[in-house]
C-alpha positions as a LaTeX table, in Angstrom:
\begin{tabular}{lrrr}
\hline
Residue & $x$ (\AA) & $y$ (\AA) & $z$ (\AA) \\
\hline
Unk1 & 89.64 & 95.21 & 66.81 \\
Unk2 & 88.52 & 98.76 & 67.57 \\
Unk3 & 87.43 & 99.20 & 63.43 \\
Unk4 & 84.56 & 96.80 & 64.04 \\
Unk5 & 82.24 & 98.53 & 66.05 \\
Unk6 & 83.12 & 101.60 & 63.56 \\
Unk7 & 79.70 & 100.45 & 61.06 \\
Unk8 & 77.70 & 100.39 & 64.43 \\
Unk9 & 78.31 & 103.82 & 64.89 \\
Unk10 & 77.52 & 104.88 & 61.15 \\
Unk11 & 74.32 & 103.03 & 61.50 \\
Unk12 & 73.14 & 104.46 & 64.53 \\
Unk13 & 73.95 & 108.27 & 63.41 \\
Unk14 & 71.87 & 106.80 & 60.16 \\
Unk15 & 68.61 & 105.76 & 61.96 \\
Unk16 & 68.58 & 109.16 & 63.82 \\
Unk17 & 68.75 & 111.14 & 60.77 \\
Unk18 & 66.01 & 108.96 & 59.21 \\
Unk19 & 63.87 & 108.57 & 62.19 \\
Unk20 & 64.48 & 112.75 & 62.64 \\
Unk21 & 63.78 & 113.69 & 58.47 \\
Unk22 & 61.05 & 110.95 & 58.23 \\
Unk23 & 59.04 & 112.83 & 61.17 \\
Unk24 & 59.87 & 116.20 & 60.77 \\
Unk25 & 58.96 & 115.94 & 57.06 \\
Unk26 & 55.15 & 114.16 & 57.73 \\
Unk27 & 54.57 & 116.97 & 60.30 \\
Unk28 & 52.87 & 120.05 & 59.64 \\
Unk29 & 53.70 & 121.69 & 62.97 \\
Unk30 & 57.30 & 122.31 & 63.55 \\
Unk31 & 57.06 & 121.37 & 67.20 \\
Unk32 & 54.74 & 118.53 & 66.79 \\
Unk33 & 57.83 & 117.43 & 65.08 \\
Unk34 & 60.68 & 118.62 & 67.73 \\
Unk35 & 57.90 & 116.60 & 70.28 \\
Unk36 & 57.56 & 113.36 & 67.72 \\
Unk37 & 61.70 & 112.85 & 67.06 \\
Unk38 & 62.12 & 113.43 & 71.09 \\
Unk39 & 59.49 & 110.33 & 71.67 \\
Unk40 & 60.73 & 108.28 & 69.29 \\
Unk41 & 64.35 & 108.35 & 70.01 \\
Unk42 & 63.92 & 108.83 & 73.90 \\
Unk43 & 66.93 & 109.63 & 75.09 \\
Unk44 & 69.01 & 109.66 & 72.03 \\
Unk45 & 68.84 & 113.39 & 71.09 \\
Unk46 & 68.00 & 116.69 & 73.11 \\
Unk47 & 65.57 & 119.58 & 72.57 \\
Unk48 & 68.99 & 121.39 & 72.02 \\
Unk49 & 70.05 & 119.42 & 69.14 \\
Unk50 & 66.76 & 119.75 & 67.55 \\
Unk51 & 66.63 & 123.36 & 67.50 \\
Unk52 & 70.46 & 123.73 & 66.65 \\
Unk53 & 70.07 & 121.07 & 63.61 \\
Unk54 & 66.84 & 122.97 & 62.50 \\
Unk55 & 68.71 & 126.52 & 63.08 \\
Unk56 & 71.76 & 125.30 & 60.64 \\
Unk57 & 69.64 & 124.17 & 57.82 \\
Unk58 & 67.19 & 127.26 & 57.59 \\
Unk59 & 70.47 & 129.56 & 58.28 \\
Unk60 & 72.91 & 127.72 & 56.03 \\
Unk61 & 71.22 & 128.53 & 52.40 \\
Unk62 & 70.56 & 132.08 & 53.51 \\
Unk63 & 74.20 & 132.19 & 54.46 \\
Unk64 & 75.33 & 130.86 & 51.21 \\
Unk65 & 72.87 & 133.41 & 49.36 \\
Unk66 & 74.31 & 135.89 & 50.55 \\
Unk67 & 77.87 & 135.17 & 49.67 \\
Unk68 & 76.59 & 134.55 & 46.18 \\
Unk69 & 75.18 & 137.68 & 45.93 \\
Unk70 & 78.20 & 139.68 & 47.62 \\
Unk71 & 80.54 & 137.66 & 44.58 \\
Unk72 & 78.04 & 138.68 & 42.27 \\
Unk73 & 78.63 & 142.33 & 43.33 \\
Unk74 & 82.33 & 142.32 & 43.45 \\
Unk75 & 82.25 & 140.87 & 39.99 \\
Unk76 & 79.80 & 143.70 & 38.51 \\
Unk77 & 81.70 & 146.13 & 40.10 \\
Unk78 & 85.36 & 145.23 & 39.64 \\
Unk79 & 84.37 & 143.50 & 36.77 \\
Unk80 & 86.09 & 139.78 & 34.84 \\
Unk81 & 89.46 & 139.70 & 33.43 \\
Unk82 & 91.60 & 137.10 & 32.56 \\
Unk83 & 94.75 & 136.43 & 34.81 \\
Unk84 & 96.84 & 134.96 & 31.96 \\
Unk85 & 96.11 & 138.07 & 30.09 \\
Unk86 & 96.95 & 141.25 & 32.24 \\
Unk87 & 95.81 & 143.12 & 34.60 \\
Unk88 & 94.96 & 146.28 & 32.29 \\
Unk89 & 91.42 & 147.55 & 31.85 \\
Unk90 & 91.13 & 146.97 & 28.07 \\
Unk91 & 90.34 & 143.64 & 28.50 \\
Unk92 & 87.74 & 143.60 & 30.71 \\
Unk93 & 84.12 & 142.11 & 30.34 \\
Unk94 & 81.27 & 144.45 & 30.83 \\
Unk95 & 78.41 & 142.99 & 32.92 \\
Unk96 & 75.63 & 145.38 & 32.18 \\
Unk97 & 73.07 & 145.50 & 30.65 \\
Unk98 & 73.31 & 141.28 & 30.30 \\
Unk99 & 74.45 & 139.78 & 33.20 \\
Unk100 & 72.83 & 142.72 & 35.47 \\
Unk101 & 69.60 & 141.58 & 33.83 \\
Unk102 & 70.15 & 137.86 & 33.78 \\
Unk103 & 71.48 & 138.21 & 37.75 \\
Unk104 & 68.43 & 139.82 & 38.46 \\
Unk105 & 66.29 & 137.59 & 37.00 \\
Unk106 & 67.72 & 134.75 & 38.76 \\
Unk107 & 67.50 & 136.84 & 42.16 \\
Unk108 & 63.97 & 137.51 & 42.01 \\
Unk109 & 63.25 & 133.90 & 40.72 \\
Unk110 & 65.13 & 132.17 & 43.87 \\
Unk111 & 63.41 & 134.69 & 46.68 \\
Unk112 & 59.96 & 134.23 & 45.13 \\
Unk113 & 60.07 & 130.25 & 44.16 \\
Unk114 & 62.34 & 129.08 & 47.26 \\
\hline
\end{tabular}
């Protein structure tokens, strides 16, 4: 009889992820925000939570950036061969001048437009 109380759960965790984005998102202060989520849900959530919630999803796409950008690199610079082909360097893909240029494109484009 445990499993029924299970959608309670999912429904709570719901509302405080709606009641959070829903005033964080009509806020133009960040911590007329962190102060609007902590009235509304009283008790519910902590300053801590706030800041850690708000910490992972500005440092998460950064983090993933980067690791794009470090495969990009290993790619460019080890360059793209087929496994099922060998291992030898005569059938490797060169990535300049048009991936180098379209890569860079793309960079500049997501860290002036994000």
């Amino acid at each position: 009889l445990a499993w029924l109380g299970l959608p309670v759960g999912f429904t709570d965790k719901f509302k405080q992820i709606a009641r959070f984005l829903l005033s964080f998102f009509y806020s133009s202060d960040n911590s007329l925000a962190f102060d609007r989520v902590q009235y509304i849900m009283y008790d519910e959530v902590s300053g801590a939570t706030l800041k850690f919630f708000f910490a992972v999803h500005f440092l998460l796409p950064w983090f993933i950036f980067v690791l794009v950008v470090f495969h990009l690199i290993m790619l460019h610079v080890t360059g793209r061969t087929s496994v099922l082909s060998g291992f030898g360097d005569y059938d490797k893909i060169g990535f300049f001048p048009y991936y180098w240029l379209k890569d860079s494109y793309n960079l500049v484009d997501f860290t002036c437009f994000s």
